[in-house]
C-alpha positions in Angstrom: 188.7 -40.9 33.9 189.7 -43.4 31.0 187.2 -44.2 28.4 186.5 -48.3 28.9 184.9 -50.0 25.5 181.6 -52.4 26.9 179.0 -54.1 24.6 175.7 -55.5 26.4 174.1 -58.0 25.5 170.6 -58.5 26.1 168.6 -61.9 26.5 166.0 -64.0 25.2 162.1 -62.0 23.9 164.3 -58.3 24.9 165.8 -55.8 22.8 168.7 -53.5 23.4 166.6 -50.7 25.3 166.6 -53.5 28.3 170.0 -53.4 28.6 169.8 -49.5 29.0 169.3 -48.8 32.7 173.0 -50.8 33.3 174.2 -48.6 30.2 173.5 -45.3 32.5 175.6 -46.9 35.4 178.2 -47.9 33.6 178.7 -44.6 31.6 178.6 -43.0 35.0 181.3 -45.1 36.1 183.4 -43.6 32.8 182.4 -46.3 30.0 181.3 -46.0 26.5 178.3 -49.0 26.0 177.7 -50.5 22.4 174.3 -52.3 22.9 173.6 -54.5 19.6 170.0 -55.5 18.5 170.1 -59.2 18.4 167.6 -61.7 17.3 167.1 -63.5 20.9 163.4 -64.8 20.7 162.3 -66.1 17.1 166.1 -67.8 16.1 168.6 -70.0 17.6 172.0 -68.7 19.7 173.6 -69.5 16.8 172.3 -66.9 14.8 172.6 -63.9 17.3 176.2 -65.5 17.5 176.8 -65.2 13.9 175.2 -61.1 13.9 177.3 -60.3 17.0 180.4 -61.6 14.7 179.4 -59.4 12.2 179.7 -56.7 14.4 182.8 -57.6 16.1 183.8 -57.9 12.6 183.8 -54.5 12.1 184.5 -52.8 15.2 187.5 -50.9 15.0 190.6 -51.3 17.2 193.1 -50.2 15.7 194.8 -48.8 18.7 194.8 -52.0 20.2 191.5 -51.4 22.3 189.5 -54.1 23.5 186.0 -54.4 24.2 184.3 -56.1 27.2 181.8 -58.1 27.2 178.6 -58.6 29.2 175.5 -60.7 28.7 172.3 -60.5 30.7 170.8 -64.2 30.5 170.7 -65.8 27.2 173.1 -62.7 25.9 175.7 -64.6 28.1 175.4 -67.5 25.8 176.0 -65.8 23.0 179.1 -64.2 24.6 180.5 -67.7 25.5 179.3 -69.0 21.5 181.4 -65.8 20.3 184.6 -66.3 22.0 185.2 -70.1 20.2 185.3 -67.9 17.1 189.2 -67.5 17.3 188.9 -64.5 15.0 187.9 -61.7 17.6 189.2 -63.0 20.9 192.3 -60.3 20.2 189.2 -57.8 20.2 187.6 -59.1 23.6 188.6 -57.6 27.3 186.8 -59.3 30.5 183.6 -60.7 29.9 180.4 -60.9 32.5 177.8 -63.2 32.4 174.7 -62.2 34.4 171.7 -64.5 35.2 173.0 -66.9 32.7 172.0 -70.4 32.4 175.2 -72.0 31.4 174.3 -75.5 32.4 170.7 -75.3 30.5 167.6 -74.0 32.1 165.0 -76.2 33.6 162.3 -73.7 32.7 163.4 -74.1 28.9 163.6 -78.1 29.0 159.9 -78.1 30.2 158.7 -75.4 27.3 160.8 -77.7 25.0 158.3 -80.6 25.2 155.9 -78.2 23.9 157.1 -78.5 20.0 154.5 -75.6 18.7 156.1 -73.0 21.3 159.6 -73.7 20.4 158.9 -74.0 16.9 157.8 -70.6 17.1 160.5 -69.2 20.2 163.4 -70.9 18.9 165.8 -69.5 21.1 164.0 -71.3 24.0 165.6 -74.9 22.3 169.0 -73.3 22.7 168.5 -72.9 26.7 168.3 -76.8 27.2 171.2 -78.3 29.0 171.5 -80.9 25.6 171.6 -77.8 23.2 174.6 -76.0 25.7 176.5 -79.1 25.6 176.5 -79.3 22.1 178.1 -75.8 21.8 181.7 -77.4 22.6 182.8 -74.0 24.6 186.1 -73.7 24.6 188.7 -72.8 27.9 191.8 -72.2 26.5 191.4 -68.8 24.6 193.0 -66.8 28.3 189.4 -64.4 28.3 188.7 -63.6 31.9 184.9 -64.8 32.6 183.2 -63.9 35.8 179.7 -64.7 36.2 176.7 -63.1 39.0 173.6 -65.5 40.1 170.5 -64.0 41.3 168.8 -65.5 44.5 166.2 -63.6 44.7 162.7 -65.5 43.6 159.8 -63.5 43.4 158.3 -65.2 39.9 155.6 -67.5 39.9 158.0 -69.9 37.6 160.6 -70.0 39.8 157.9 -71.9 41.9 158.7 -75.3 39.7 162.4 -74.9 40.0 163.9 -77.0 43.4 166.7 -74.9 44.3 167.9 -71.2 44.8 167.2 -69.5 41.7 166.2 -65.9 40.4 162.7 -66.6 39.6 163.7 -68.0 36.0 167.5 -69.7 36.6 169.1 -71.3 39.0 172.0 -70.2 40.8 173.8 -73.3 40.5 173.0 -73.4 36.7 175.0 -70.1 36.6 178.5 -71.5 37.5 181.0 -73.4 36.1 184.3 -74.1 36.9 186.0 -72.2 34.3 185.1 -68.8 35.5 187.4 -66.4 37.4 185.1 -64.7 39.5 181.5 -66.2 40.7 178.8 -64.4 43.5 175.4 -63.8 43.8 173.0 -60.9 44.5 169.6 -60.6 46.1 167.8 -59.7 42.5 165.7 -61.3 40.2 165.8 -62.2 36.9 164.3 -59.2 35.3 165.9 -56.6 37.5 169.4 -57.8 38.7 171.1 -56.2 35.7 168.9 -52.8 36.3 171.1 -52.5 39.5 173.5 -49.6 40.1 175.1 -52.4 42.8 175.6 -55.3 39.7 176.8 -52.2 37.7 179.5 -51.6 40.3 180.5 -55.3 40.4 180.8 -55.2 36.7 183.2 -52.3 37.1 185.5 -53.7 39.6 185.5 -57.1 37.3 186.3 -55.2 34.4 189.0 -53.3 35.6 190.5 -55.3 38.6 189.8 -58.9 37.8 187.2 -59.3 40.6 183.6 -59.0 41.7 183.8 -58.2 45.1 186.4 -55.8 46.9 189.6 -57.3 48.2 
């Protein structure tokens, strides 16, 4: 079985041992996993973006090997901030964002009125809907993006959100037009990128362009 490149991305107040359990599923599935430390709970998306380019930076493919990306959460944001840098898009396979608020998080715009909590969790002020617009993310750089929602709410926060949602983000918050491939799965936000099931949709993503099986 061919050796596929993936770096994981994990989201906002984790570290890289979070992204772990989809790290064994993937591996099993014949992948090699990079999962970077980023600095997700204490600093903007900004400056996870500009570590992650440091590592892309680096990251040798010499032999024309890309890497694919995927982000759990806020890790997706930092994905979709990474791939206006022009520099490494020659680097960058597919790219899956799972659970990831890409039109702002409603949980994150009501934690923003408090100013001491995100003047402490700083990421939490890149979450808003305002803060996401600002990023200017581009369409035209030909990357492949799918993106998998979570329906699943068994959260007590997911209680003030109105629609379908994971427990922290809302399934319509996930999507946006520009993506290739879209679906949901009947996980929460703290576990739907544990599965061997999102692990497998990953997979067929990565290598065939789509989530689900023809």
């Amino acid at each position: 079985m061919t050796v596929i490149r993936a770096m994981l991305i994990h989201g906002f107040n984790k570290h890289s041992n979070d992204m772990k359990p989809l790290q064994h599923h993937l591996e099993e599935l014949g992948y090699t996993c990079l999962l970077p430390e980023l600095p997700l709970t204490f600093q903007d998306v900004e400056d996870a973006t500009a570590l992650l380019e440091d590592i892309m930076s680096k990251l040798d493919n010499s032999e024309g090997q890309k890497v694919h990306l995927i982000g759990h959460s806020t890790g997706g944001l930092v994905i979709r901030k990474l791939i206006t840098n022009r520099n490494y898009t020659d680097k960058i396979g597919r790219c899956v964002l799972i659970a990831t608020p890409n039109n702002g998080n409603k949980l994150a715009m009501l934690a923003s009125k408090v100013k001491l909590y995100t003047k402490i969790f700083k990421t939490i002020k890149s979450l808003t809907k305002e803060k996401i617009d600002s990023y200017q993310f581009s369409y035209d750089h030909k990357i492949e993006i799918a993106a998998i929602a979570g329906n699943k709410n068994q959260l007590w926060l997911g209680r003030l959100l109105d629609k379908a949602n994971d427990g922290r983000v809302e399934v319509d918050s996930v999507y946006f037009p520009e993506l290739t491939d879209f679906t949901t799965l009947p996980y929460g936000h703290k576990e739907i990128h544990h599965q061997k099931e999102t692990a497998e949709m990953v997979d067929r993503f990565l290598r065939g362009g789509r989530l689900l099986p023809r």
